[in-house]
C-alpha positions in Angstrom: 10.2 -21.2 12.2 11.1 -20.3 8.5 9.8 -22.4 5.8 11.0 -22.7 2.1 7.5 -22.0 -0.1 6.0 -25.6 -1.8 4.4 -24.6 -4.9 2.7 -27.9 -5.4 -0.8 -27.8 -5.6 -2.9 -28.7 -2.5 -6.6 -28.3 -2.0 -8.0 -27.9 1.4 -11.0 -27.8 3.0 -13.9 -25.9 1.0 -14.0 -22.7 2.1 -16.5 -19.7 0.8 -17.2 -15.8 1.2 -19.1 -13.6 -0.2 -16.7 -11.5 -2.9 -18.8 -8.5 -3.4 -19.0 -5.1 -1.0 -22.2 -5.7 1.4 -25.3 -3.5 0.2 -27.2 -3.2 -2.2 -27.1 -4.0 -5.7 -28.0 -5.7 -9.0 -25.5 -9.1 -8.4 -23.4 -10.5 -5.7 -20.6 -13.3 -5.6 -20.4 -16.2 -3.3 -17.1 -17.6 -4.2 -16.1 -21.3 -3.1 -13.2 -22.9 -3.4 -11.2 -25.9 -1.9 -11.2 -30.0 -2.4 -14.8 -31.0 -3.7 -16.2 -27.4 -3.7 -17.8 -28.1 -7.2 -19.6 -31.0 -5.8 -20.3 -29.2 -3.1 -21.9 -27.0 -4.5 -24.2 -29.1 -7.1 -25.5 -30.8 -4.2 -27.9 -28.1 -3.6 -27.7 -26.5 -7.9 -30.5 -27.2 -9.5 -29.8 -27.5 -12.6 -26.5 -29.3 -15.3 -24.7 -31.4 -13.0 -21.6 -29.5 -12.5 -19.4 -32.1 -11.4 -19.7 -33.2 -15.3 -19.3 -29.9 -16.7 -15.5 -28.2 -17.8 -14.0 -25.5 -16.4 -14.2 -21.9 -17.3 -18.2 -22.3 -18.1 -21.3 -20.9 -16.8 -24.7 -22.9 -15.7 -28.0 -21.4 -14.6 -29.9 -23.2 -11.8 -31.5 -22.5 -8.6 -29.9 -22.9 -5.6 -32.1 -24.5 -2.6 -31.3 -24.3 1.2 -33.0 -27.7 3.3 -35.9 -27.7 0.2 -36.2 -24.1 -0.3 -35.8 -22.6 -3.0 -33.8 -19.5 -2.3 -32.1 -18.0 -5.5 -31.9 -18.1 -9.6 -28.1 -17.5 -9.7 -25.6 -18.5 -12.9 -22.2 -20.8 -11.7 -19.4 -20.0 -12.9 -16.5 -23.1 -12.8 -13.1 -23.1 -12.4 -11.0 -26.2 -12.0 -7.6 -26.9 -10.7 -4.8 -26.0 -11.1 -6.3 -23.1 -13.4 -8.4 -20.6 -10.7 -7.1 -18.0 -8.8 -6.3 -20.1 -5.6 -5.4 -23.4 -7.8 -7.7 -25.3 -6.2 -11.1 -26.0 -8.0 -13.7 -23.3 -7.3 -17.0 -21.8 -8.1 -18.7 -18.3 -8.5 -22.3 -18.5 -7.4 -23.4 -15.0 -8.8 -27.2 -14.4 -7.7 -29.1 -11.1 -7.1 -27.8 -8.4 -4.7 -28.8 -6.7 -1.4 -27.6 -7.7 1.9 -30.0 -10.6 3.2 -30.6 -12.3 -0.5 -26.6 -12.7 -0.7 -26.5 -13.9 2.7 -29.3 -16.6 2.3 -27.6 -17.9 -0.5 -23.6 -17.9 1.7 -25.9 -19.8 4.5 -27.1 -22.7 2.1 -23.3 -23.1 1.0 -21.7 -23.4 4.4 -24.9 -25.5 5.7 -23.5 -27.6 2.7 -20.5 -28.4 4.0 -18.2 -25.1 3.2 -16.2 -23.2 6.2 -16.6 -19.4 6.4 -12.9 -18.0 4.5 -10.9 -15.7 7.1 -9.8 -12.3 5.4 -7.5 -13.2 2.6 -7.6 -16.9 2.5 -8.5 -17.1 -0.8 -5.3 -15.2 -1.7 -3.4 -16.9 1.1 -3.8 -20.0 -1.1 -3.0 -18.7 -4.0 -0.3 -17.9 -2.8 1.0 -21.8 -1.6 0.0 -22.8 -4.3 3.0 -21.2 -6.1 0.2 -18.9 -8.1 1.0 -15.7 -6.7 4.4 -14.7 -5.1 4.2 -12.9 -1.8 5.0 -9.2 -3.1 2.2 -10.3 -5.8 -0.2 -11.2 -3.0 0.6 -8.0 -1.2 -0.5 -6.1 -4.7 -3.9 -7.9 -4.0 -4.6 -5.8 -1.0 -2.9 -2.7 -2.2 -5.3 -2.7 -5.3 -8.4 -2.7 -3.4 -7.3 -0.6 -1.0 -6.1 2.3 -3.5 -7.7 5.7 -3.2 -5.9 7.0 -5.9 -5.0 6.9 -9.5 -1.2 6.6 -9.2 -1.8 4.0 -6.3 -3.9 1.8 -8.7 -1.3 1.8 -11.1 1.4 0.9 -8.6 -0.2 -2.2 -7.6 -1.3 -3.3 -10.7 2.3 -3.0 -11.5 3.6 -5.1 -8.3 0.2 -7.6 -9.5 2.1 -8.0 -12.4 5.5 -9.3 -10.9 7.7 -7.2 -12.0 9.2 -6.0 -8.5 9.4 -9.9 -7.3 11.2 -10.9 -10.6 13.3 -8.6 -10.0 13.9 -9.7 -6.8 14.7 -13.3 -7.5 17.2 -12.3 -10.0 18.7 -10.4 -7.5 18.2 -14.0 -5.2 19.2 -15.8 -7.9 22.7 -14.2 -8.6 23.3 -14.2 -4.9 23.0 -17.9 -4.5 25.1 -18.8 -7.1 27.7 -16.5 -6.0 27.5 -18.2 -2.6 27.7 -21.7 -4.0 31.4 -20.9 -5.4 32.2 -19.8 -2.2 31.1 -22.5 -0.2 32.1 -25.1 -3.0 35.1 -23.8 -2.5 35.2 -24.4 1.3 34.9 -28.0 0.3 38.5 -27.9 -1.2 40.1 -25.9 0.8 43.0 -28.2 1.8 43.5 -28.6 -2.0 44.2 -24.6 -2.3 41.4 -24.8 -5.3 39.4 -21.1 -6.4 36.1 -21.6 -7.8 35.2 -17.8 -7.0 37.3 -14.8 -8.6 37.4 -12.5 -5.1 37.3 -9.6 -7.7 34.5 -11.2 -9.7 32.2 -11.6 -6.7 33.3 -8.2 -5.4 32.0 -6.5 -8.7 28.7 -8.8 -8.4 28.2 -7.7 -4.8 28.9 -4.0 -5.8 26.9 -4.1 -8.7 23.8 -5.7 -6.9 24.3 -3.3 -3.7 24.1 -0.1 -6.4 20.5 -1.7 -7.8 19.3 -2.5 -4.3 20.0 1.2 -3.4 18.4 2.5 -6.5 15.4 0.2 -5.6 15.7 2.1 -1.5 15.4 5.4 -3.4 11.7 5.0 -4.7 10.7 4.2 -1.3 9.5 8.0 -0.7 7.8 8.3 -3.6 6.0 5.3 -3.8 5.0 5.4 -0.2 3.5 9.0 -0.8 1.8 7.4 -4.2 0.7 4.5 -1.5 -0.7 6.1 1.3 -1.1 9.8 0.1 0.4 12.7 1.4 -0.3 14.0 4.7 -0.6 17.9 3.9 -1.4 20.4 6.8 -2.8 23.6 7.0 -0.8 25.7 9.7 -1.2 29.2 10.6 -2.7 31.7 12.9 -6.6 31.8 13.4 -8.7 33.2 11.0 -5.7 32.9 7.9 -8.0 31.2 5.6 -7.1 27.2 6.6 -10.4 26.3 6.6 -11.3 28.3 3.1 -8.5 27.1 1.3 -9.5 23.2 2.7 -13.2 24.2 1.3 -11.5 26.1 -1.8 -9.3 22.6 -2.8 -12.5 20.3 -1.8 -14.9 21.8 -4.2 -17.5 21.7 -1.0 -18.2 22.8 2.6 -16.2 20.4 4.2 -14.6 22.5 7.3 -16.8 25.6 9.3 -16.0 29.1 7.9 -16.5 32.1 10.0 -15.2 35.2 11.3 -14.8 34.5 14.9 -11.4 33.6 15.9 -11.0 30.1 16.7 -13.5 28.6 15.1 -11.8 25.7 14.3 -11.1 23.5 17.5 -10.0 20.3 16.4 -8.1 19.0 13.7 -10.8 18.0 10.0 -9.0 15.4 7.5 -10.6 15.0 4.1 -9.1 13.3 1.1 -8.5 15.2 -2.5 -6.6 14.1 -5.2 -4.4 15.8 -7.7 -3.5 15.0 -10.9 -3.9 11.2 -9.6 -2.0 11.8 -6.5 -3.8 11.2 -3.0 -3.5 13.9 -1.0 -5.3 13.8 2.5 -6.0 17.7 4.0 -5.7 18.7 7.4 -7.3 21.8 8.9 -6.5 22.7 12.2 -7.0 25.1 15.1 -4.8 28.6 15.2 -1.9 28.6 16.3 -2.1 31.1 19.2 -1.5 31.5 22.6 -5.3 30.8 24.5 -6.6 30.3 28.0 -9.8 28.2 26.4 -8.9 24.5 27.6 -10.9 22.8 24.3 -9.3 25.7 21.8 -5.7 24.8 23.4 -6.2 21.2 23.0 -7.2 22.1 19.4 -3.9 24.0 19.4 -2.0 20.7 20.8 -3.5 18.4 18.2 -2.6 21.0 15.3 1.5 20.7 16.4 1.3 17.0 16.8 -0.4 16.8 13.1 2.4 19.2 11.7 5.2 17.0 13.2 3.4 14.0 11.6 3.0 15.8 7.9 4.7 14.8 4.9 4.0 18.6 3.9 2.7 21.7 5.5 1.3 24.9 4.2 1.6 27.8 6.5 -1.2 30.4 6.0 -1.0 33.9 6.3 -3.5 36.8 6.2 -2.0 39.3 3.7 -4.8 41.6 5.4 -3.4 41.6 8.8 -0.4 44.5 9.2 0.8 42.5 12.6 4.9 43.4 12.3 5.2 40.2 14.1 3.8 37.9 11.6 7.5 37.5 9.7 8.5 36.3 13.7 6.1 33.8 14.0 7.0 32.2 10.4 11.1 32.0 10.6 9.9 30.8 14.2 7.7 28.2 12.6 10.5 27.0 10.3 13.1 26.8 12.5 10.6 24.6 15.2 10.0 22.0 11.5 13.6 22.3 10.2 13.2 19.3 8.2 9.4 19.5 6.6 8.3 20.8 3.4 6.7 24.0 4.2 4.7 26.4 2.0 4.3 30.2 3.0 0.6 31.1 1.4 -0.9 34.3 1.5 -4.3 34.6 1.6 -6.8 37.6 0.4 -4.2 38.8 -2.3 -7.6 40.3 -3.8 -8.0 42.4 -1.0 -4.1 43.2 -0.2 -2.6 46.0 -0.8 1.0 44.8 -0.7 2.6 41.4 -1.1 5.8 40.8 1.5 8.7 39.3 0.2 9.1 35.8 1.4 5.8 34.1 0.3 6.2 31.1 -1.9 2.4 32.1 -3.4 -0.1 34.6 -2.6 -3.7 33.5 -3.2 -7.2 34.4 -3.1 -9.7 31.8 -2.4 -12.6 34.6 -3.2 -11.8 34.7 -7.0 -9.7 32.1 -7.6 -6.2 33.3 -7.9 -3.2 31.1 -8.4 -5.2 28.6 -6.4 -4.3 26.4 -10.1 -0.8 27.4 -9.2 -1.0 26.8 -5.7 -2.4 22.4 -6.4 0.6 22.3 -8.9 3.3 23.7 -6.3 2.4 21.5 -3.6 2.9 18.5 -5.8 6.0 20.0 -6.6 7.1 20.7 -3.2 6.2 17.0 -2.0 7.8 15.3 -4.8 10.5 17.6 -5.3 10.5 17.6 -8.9 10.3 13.9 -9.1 7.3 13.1 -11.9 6.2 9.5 -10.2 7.1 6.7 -13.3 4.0 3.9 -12.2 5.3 2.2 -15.4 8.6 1.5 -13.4 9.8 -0.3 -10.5 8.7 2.1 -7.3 9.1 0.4 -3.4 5.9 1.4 -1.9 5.8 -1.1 1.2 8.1 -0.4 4.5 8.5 -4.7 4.9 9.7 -4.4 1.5 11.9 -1.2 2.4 12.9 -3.1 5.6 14.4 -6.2 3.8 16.0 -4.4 1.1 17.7 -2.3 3.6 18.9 -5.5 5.5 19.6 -7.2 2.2 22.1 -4.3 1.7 23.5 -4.4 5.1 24.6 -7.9 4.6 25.9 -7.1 1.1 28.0 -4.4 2.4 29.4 -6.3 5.1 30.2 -9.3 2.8 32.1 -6.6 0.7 34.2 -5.7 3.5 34.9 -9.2 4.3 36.3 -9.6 0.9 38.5 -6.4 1.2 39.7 -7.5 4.2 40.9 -10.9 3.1 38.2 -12.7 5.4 37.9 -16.7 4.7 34.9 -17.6 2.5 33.1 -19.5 5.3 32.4 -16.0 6.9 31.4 -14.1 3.8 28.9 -16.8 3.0 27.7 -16.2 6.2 26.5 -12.5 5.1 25.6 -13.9 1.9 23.3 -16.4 3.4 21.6 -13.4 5.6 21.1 -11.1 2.6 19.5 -14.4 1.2 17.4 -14.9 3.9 16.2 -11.0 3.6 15.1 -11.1 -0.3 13.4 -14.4 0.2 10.8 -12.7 3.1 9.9 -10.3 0.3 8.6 -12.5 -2.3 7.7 -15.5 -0.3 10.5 -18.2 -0.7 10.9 -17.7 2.8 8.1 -17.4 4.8 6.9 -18.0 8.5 3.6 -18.2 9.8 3.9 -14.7 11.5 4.6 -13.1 8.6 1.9 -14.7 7.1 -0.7 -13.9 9.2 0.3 -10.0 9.6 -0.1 -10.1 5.8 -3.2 -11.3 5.0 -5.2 -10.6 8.5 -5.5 -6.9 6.2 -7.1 -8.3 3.5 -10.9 -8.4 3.3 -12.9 -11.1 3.8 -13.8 -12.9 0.4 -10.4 -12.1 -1.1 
């Protein structure tokens, strides 16, 4: 069941987590937060009494557990509405390492807390109207970035610039469908509150953004999730060099033996603060080994999954068929990205026509060249603008796309003369859609899909 968002503020029951990774380290955070969480935790602070200091200051005490004292920690309070969830809550920073933190998470729940599930906190933050859902979303997207332009993307969702744009998107909608249905009200009286024209050029106008918005979706799901970049070729063409090469390290096993490589080896690199994540795989060749064909299986089911593909070849080996296998490669991928690389162009004595770069991973050559060609190839010229509005989640992608499906239609309705009862109808769906994006639609569902990927203390 859908239900519109209340943005009063609510506090629950107390909950707390611990906010900081597990391990150790010089000072972890128990955060709190819920109805009577301050005196919650001042019954076992010694120390001020909390429940009589202001918000937004910080007390050293001791915190006790059944008598015992278990930590010097400083509390940090924060009271309604103005915290991160809206409710009132507290920071219990003490000193690190895994049991220490854990001792001092036991005395707060043995005080009357409940252990947070993973992205509660954020979860109400968000009913409470403090975060809108694509702003919640950010949240996770931020601590789960592995890459500079990722980092920036959230941070730019975090700030709410995609979900104000939304609701003015929302916004125009709904007051476009309230002529139209204000005009159903009169409609023995032959009155127009809505120019068809007018609401055709608003439609239009809003079905050109929401497409503009669609076309970032590539981009800002490669700055999201990084691109998936395979190394193809036959054995021994230099995959698992050129992985080693763009690593900086030994990360895959280099030999001369033929089929080496069995299985396919990921390892993340980033580029000029895009994620890229390598994969080096088994040659591509004809073999009666079972485990080296396996290897063989798993290297064309990681090319058909690639967002780009470099196929390696040895400019040392004179096979006449080589040129074969590549068109034959292309025209198996007709719609990937692929990159023909020749490798041991210090040792060559001829470079064929065809290659998009010849390289040597022995000295070095155009192996600068080669890092700025596959962002290139992947981007397709496209420099990625964090400072803008870039779609970089597929529910976001989803909606949009339905949100434009039901604009279309509404479009057609009004070319065709259609009563206004059944364009609001399309106007109400595309409604519907943009609300599921920032959260002033939500169902429980949704919800839960959401934050179940957050971690636990956010």
């Amino acid at each position: 069941m859908a239900m519109e968002n209340n943005q009063a503020i609510t506090q629950q029951e107390p909950i707390a987590a611990i906010a900081t990774p597990a391990g150790e380290g010089g000072i972890a955070v128990i955060r709190v937060s819920g109805r009577d969480s301050i005196s919650l935790v001042n019954r076992i602070f010694s120390g001020p009494e909390l429940t009589k200091k202001l918000g937004y200051t910080v007390h050293y005490g001791i915190i006790s557990d059944r008598e015992k004292r278990v930590d010097d920690v400083l509390v940090t309070l924060f009271r309604t509405p103005k915290s991160y969830t809206g409710e009132d809550t507290v920071e219990i920073s003490c000193h690190g390492g895994v049991l220490n933190t854990q001792l001092v998470l036991e005395a707060v729940l043995r005080a009357g807390a409940r252990a947070a599930e993973p992205g509660e906190f954020t979860q109400r933050a968000f009913l409470n109207g403090k975060l809108d859902l694509s702003q919640a979303e950010a949240v996770a997207d931020l601590i789960h970035a592995r890459s500079r332009k990722a980092a920036e993307s959230s941070r730019q969702q975090l700030e709410g610039r995609l979900g104000a744009h939304i609701k003015d998107f929302r916004q125009q909608i709904i007051d476009a469908t309230a002529l139209v249905e204000l005009e159903l009200d009169f409609i023995e009286e032959d009155v127009e509150f809505a120019s068809r024209d007018q609401l055709r050029k608003l439609l239009v106008e809003l079905d050109t953004e929401i497409n503009h918005l669609l076309e970032t979706y590539e981009t800002g799901r490669l700055v999201k999730n990084g691109v998936r970049t395979v190394f193809a070729g036959a054995p021994n063409a230099g995959k698992s060099t050129l992985l080693n090469t763009l690593m900086g390290k030994e990360r895959a096993i280099v030999s001369d033996i033929a089929g080496t490589t069995r299985d396919v080896i990921d390892a993340d690199w980033s580029y000029d603060g895009l994620l890229f994540t390598l994969t080096d795989t088994a040659g591509l060749r004809i073999t009666e080994d079972v485990i080296e064909a396996e290897g063989v299986r798993r290297s064309h089911k990681a090319v058909e999954d690639a967002d780009l593909v470099l196929f390696l070849i040895d400019l040392t080996d004179k096979n006449q068929q080589q040129t074969d296998h590549i068109q034959q490669f292309k025209n198996q991928f007709p719609d990937k990205p692929i990159l023909i690389v020749g490798t041991k162009s210090d040792i060559s004595q001829e470079i064929p026509a065809g290659l998009d770069m010849a390289i040597s991973n022995k000295t070095g050559e155009n192996i600068e060249a080669l890092k700025k060609l596959m962002k290139k190839a992947v981007l397709q010229d496209n420099e990625i603008d964090t400072s803008g509005l870039l779609v970089t989640s597929s529910r976001h992608r989803d909606a949009l796309e339905k949100t434009k499906s039901h604009i279309s239609a509404a479009i057609t309705a009004l070319d065709g003369g259609v009563t206004g009862d059944f364009v609001s109808i399309d106007l109400r769906a595309a409604l519907y859609q943009l609300g599921l994006i920032t959260g002033e639609i939500t169902t429980e569902d949704l919800l839960d899909s959401i934050f179940s990927r957050f971690c636990i203390g956010k």
